[in-house]
C-alpha positions as CSV (number, residue, x, y, z in Angstrom):
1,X,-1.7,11.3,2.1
2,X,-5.2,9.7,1.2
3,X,-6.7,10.6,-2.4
4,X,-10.2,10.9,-0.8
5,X,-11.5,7.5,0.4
6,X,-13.4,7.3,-3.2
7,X,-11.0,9.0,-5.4
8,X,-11.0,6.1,-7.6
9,X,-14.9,6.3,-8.4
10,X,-13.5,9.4,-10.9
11,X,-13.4,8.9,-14.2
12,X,-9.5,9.9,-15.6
13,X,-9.8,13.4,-16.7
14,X,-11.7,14.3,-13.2
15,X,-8.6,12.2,-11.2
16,X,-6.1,14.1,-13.0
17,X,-7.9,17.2,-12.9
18,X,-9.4,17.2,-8.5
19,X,-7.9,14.5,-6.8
20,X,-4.9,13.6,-8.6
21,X,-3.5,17.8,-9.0
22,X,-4.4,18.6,-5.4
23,X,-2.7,15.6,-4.3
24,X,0.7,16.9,-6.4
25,X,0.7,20.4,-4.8
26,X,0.2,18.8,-1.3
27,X,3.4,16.4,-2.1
28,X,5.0,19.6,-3.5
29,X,4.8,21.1,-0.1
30,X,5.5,18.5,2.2
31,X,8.6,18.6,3.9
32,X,11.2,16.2,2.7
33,X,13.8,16.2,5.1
34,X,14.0,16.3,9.3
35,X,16.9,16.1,11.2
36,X,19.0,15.4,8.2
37,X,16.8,11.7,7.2
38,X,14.1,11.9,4.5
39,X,10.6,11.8,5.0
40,X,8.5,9.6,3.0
41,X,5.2,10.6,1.2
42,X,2.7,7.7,0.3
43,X,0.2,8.2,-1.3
44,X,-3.2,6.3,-1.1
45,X,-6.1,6.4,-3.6
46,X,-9.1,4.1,-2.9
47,X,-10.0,2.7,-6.4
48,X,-6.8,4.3,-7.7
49,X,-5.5,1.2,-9.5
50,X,-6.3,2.5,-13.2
51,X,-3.9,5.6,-12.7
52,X,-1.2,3.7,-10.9
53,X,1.2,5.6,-13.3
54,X,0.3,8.8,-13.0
55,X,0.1,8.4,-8.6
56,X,3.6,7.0,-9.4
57,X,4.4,10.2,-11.0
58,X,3.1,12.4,-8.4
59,X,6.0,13.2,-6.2
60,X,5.5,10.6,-3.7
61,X,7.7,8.1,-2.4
62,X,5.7,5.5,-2.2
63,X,2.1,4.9,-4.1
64,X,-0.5,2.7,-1.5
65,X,-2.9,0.1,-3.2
66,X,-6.0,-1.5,-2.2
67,X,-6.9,-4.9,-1.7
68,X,-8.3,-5.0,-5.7
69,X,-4.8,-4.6,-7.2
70,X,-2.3,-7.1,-8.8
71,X,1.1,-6.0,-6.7
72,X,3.2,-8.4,-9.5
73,X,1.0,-5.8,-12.2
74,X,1.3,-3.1,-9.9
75,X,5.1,-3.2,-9.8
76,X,5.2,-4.1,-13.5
77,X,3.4,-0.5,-14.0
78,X,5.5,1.3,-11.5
79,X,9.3,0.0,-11.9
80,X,11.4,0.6,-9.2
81,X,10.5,4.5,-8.8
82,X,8.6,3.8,-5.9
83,X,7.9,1.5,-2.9
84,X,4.6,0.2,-2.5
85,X,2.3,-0.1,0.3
86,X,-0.5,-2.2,0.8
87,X,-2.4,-4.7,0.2
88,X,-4.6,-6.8,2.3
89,X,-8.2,-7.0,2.2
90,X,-9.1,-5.4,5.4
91,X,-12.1,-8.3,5.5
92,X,-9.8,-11.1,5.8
93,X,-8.8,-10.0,9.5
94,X,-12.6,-11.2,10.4
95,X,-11.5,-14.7,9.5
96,X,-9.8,-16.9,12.3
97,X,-6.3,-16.3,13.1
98,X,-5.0,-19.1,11.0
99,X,-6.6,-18.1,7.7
100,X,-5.5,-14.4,8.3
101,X,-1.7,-15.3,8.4
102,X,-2.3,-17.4,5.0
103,X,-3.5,-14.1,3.9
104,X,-0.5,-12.1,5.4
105,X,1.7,-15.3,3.5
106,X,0.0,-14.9,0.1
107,X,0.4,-11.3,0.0
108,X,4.2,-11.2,1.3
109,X,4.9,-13.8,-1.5
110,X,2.6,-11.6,-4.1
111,X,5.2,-8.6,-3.6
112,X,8.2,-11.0,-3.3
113,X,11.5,-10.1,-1.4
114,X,12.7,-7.3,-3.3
115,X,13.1,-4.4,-1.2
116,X,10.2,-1.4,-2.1
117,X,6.9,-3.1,-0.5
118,X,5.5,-1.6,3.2
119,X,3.0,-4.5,3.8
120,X,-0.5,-2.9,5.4
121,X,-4.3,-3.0,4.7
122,X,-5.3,-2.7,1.3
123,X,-7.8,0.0,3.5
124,X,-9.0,0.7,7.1
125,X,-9.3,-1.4,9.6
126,X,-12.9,-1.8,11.3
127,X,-13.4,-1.0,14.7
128,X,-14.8,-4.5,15.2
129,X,-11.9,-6.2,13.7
130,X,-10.9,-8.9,16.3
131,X,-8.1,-8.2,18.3
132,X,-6.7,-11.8,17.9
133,X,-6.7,-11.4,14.2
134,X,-4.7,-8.6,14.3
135,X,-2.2,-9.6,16.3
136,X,-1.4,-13.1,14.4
137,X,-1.5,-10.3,11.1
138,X,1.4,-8.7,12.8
139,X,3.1,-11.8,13.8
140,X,3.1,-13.7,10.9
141,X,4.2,-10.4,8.8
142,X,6.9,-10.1,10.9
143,X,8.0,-13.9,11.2
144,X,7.2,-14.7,8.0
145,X,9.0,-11.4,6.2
146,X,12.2,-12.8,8.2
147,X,12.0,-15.8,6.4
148,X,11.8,-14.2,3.1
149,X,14.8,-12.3,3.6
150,X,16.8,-14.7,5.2
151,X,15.4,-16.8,1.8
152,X,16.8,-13.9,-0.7
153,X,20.2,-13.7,1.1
């Protein structure tokens, strides 16, 4: 569930009051359960990083951030109540494939080991984002998250 692409640009009686109330009845009706496993809700609002709590709050599962957020500040805000998704700047995937998995590095090590973090773009992805950069993204997050488990074990 996005919070608008912009939500953020509200001030924070107009978050609480548009984005931030719609997005609660919307996470109030969502279905919760399938086939007898839960169904996550995340929710994402561009720019949302001053009402972390109050997205936290919200229902959801899981509270996305953008690439402008602090996850150790992030998680310091939001405890253990939900996961966290996020947060690369989507700009880094234009850089060569070597520089993209130090980004993919820094941000698996800014979130840590502890279970609760769904690494993904702090944002969208362009459609002119190099194919090569996305695919050592996804193969350093994956060899590299290995590691950090294997680390915390």
């Amino acid at each position: 569930l996005r919070c608008g692409p912009w939500g953020g640009n509200r001030g924070q009686a107009r978050y609480d009051e548009f984005p931030l109330a719609y997005s609660r009845r919307v996470i109030a009706g969502l279905k919760k359960e399938s086939e007898g496993r839960r169904v996550p809700s995340i929710l994402f609002t561009k720019g949302g990083g001053p009402w972390l709590e109050a997205i936290a709050a919200s229902g959801c599962d899981a509270v996305g951030l953008d690439w402008t957020v602090d996850p150790a500040l992030a998680r310091a805000l939001v405890g253990a109540r939900v996961a966290l998704q996020g947060n690369l700047d989507p700009g880094a995937l234009f850089a060569p494939p070597e520089a993209v998995r130090g980004e993919a590095r820094r941000v698996l090590d800014a979130f840590g080991s502890a279970p609760g973090h769904v690494f993904n773009l702090g944002h969208g992805i362009s459609q002119h984002t190099p194919v090569e950069s996305v695919a050592a993204l996804v193969d350093e997050v994956r060899t590299y998250s290995r590691k950090l488990r294997r680390e915390k074990s």
